[in-house]
C-alpha positions in Angstrom: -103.4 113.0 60.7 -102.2 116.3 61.2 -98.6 117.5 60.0 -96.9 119.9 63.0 -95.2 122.0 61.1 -95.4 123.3 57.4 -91.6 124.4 56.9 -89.3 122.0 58.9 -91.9 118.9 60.2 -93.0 118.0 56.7 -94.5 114.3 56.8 -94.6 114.1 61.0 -97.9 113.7 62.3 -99.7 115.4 65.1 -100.3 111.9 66.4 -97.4 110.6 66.1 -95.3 113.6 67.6 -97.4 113.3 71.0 -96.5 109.5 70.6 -92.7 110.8 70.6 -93.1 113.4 72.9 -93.9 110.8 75.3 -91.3 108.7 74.1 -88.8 111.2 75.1 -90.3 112.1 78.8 -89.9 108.2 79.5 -86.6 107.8 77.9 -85.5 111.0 79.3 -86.0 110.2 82.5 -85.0 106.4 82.4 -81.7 107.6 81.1 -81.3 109.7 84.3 -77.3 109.7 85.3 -76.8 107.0 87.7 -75.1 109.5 90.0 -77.2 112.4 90.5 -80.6 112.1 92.6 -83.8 112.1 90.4 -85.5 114.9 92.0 -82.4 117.4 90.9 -82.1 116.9 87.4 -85.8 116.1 86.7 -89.0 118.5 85.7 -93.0 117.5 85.4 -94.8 119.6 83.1 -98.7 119.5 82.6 -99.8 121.1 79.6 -102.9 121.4 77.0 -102.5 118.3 74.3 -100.6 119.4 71.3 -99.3 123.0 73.0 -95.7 122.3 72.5 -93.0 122.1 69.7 -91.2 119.5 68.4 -88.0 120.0 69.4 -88.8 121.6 72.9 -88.5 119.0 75.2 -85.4 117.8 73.6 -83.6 121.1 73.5 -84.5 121.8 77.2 -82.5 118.6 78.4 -79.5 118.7 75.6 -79.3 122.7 77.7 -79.7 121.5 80.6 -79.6 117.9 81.3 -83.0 117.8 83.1 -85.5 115.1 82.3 -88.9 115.9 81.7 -91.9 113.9 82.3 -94.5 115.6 80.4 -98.4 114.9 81.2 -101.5 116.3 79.5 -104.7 118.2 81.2 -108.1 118.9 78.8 -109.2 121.8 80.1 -108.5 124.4 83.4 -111.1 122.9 85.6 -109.6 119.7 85.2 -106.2 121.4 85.7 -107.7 123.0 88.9 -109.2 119.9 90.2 -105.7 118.2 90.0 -104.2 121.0 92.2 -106.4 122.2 94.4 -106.2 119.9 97.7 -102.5 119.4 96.8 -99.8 119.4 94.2 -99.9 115.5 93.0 -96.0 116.7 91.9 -96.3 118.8 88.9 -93.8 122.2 88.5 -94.6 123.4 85.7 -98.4 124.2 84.7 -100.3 125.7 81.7 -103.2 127.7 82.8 -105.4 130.0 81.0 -106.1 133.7 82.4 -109.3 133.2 84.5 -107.4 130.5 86.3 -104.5 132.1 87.1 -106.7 134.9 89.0 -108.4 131.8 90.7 -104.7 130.3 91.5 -103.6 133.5 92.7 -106.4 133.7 95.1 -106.7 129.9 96.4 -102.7 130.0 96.9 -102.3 126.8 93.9 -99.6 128.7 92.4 -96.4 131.4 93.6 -94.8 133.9 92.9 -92.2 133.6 89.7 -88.6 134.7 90.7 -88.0 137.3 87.9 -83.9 137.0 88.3 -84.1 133.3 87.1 -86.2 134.3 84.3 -84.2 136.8 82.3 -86.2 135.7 79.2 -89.2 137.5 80.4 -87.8 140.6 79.0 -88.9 139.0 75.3 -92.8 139.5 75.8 -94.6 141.6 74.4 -95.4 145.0 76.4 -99.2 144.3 75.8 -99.1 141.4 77.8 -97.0 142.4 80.9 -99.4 144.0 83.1 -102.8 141.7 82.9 -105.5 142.4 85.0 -105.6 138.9 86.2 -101.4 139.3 87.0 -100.0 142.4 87.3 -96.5 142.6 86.4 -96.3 138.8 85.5 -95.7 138.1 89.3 -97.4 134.5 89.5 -97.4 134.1 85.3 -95.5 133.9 82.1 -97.2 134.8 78.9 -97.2 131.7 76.5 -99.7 131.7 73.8 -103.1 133.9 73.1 -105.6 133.3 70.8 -109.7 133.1 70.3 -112.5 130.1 70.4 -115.0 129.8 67.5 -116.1 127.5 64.7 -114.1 125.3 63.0 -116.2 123.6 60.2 -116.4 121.8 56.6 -116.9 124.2 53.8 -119.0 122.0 51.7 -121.2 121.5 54.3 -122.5 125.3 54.8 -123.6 127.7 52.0 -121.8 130.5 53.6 -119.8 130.9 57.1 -121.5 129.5 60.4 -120.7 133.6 61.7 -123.1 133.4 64.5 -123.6 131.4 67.2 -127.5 130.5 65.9 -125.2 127.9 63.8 -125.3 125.6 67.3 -128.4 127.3 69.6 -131.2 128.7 66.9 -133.2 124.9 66.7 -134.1 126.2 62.5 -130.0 126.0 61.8 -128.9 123.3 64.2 -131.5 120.8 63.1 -129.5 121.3 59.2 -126.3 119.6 61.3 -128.1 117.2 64.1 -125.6 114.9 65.3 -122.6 116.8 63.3 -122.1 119.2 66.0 -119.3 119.6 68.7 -119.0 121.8 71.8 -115.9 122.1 73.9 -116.6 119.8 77.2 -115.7 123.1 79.0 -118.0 124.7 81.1 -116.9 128.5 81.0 -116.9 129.0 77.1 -119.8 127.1 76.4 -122.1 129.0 78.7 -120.5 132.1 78.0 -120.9 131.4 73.9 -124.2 131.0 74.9 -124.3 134.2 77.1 -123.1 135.7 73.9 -125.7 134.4 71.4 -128.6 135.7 74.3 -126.8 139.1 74.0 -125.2 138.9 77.3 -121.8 139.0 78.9 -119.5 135.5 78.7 -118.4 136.6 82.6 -122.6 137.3 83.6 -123.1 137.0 87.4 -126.9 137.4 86.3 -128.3 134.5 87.7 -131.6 134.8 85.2 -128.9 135.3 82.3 -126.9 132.1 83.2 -130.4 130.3 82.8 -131.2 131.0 80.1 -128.1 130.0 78.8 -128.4 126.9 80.4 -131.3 126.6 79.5 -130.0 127.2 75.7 -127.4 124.6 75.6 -129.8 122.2 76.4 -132.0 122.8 74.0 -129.2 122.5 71.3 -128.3 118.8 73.1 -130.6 116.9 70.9 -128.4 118.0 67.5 -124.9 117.7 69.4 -122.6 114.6 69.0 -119.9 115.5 71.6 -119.0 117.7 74.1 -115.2 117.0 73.1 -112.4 117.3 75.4 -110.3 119.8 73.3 -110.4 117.3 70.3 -112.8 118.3 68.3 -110.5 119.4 65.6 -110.0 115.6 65.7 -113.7 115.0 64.7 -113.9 117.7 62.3 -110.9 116.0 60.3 -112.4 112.3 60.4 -115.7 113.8 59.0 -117.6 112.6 62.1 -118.8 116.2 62.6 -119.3 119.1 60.5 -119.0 122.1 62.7 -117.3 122.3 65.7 -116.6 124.9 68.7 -112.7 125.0 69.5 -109.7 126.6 70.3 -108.3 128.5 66.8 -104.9 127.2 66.9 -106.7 123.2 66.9 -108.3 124.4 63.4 -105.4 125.8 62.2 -103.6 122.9 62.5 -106.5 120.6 61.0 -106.8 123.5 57.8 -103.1 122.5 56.7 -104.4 118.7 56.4 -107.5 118.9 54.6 -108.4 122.1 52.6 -112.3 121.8 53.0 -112.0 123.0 56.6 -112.1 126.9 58.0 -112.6 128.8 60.9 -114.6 131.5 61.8 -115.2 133.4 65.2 -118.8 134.1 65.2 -120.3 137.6 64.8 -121.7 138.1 68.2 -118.5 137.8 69.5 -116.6 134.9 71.4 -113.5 134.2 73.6 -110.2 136.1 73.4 -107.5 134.2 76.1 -104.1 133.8 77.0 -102.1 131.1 78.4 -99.4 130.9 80.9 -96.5 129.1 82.0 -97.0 128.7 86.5 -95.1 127.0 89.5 -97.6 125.1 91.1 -97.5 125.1 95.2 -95.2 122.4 96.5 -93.7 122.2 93.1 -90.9 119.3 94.0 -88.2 121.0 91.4 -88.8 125.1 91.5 -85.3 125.5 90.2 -85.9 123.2 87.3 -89.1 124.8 86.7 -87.8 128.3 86.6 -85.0 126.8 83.9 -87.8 125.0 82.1 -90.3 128.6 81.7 -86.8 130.9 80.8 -86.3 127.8 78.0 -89.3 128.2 76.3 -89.3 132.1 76.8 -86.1 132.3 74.9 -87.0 133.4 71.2 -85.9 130.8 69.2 -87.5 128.3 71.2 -90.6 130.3 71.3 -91.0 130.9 67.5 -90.0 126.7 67.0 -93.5 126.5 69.2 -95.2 128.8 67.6 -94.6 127.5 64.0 -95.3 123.9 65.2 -99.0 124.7 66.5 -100.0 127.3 65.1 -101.2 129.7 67.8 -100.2 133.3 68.5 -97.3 134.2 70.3 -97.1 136.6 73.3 -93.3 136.6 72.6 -92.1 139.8 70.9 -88.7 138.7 70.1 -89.9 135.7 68.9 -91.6 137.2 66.0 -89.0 137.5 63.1 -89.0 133.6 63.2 -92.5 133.1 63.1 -94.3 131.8 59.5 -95.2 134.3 57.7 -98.2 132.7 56.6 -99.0 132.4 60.5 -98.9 136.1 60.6 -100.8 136.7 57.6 -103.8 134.3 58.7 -106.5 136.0 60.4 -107.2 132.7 62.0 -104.6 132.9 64.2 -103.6 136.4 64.4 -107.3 138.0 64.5 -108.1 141.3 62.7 -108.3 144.0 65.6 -112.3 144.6 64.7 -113.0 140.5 65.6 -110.6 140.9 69.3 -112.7 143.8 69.7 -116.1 141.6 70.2 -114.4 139.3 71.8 -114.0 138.9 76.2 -111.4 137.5 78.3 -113.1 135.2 80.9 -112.2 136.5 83.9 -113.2 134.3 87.7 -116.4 135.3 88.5 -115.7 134.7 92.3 -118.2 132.8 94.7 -120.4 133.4 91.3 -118.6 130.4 90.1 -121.8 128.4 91.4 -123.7 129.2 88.9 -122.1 128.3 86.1 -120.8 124.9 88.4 -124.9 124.3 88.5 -125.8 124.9 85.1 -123.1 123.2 83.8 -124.3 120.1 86.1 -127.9 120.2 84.9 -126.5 120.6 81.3 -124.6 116.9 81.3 -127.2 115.5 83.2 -129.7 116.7 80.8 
């Protein structure tokens, strides 16, 4: 199992936390005052699995007194898919930074009031003006990190650093059936548009093909296209290499010392992630009180230090580990960002990778 925190969590597991943070979004809400209507003092968040602290939700509703019911998406086309033809009820919503462009533009999320999120004023000026949001109008910077491998040191003589670990048949046949891709469309076609040489956001049909084409190939040797567990499988030993998100290896490292990660040479993913108001959200003031709670600093860096990932929140940062900011896992040396491509919506291009990514399961 994997322990949440190293300084303050010591003997919880990452298991059992979710299993409480559950807990508390039923028993939260079930121990809604008998007086006051549900929809007022109530918030539904849908968020990555393990993207949270500890103590979060529990702060949030000792602050406030709203409830929170507190679901969990695998990846932004399934968020997107949930949304799309209608907010099922959700206010408060995770996405990554290609999907917030595609929210913008498909009207799945609105605009943020800024004066109910004084807290905005704690992230860092590098991640105020995106390209895919200018001037954090429709998001809230949360976490940012990179994808690459997360694998067993005994297992490899030196570092999987290239992407040949998975694709080139010689070095994938050393691992066949110990092998783990993200079940997410975008990264996997675009680590494969990386290994071929070519941009993760090509609109070169050709180029997608024939990283298609490349994936499938590699199908015979892989165990699992894992829906944002794979750090999972890595730490039972049922696989010996897997493609994830670093923040998931990070917290897997602290458990069992014979695991790494490494973002491979020819270059990988660099993202961010975002606190949104979906459409239609049924509790916008909620929501706006839930975003300013986990922009404030101390709540940020109580995240941060429970899962590992980088924080977009300056003033969270004299809290933070130090051995957080010390690892270049999770804060990457500038020269590794620097290969590295935020996927960005590709537009009615988006067929493409829809189609290969079709043939590729059904392959």
């Amino acid at each position: 199992m994997i322990k949440m925190g190293r300084s303050t969590l010591s003997g919880v597991t990452r298991r059992n936390f979710l299993m409480g943070s559950a807990a508390v979004g039923v028993s939260l809400v079930a121990g809604a005052g008998r007086g006051q209507a549900a929809e007022e003092k109530r918030v539904n968040v849908y968020n990555w699995d393990t993207y949270i602290g500890e103590q979060t939700l529990g702060t949030f509703n000792a602050r406030t007194g709203i409830q929170v019911q507190y679901d969990l998406f695998a990846n932004n086309e399934e968020l997107y898919a949930k949304l799309k033809e209608g907010n099922p009820g959700y206010d408060v919503i995770f996405p990554s930074d290609y999907m917030v462009e595609l929210m913008i533009t498909t009207g799945v999320i609105v605009p943020l009031d800024h004066s109910k999120l004084p807290n905005l004023k704690n992230i860092h000026k590098n991640f105020q003006n995106q390209a895919y949001d200018p001037g954090m109008k429709y998001s809230a910077p949360y976490m940012w990190g990179t994808m690459g491998f997360g694998y067993r040191k005994s297992k490899f003589d030196k570092a999987p650093d290239s992407w040949g670990a998975v694709y080139d048949p010689a070095q994938a046949s050393k691992y066949s059936g110990k092998i783990a891709l993200l079940g997410d469309q975008r990264v996997v076609i675009g680590s494969a548009l990386k290994y071929l040489g070519y941009s993760m956001n090509s609109t070169d049909e050709k180029q997608i093909a024939a990283a298609r084409d490349l994936v499938i190939a590699a199908k015979k040797h892989i165990k699992s296209f894992a829906e944002d567990n794979g750090q999972d499988l890595l730490l039972s030993k049922e696989v010996d290499i897997a493609m994830e998100w670093n923040g998931d290896i990070v917290q897997v490292m602290e458990e069992d010392s014979d695991l790494s990660y490494v973002v491979p040479k020819e270059g990988s993913n660099v993202w961010s992630d975002n606190l949104c108001i979906p459409k239609d959200a049924p509790h916008p003031e909620n929501a706006h009180a839930f975003i300013n709670h986990v922009l404030d600093a101390k709540v940020n860096a109580e995240i941060a230090n429970t899962i590992h990932y980088a924080t977009a929140n300056a003033a969270a940062k004299p809290m933070l580990l130090q051995e957080d900011l010390d690892n270049p896992a999770v804060y990457p040396p500038e020269a590794i960002v620097a290969t590295c491509e935020a996927i960005v919506d590709v537009g009615d291009n988006t067929r493409l990778y829809d189609e290969a990514w079709t043939a590729i399961q059904a392959a």
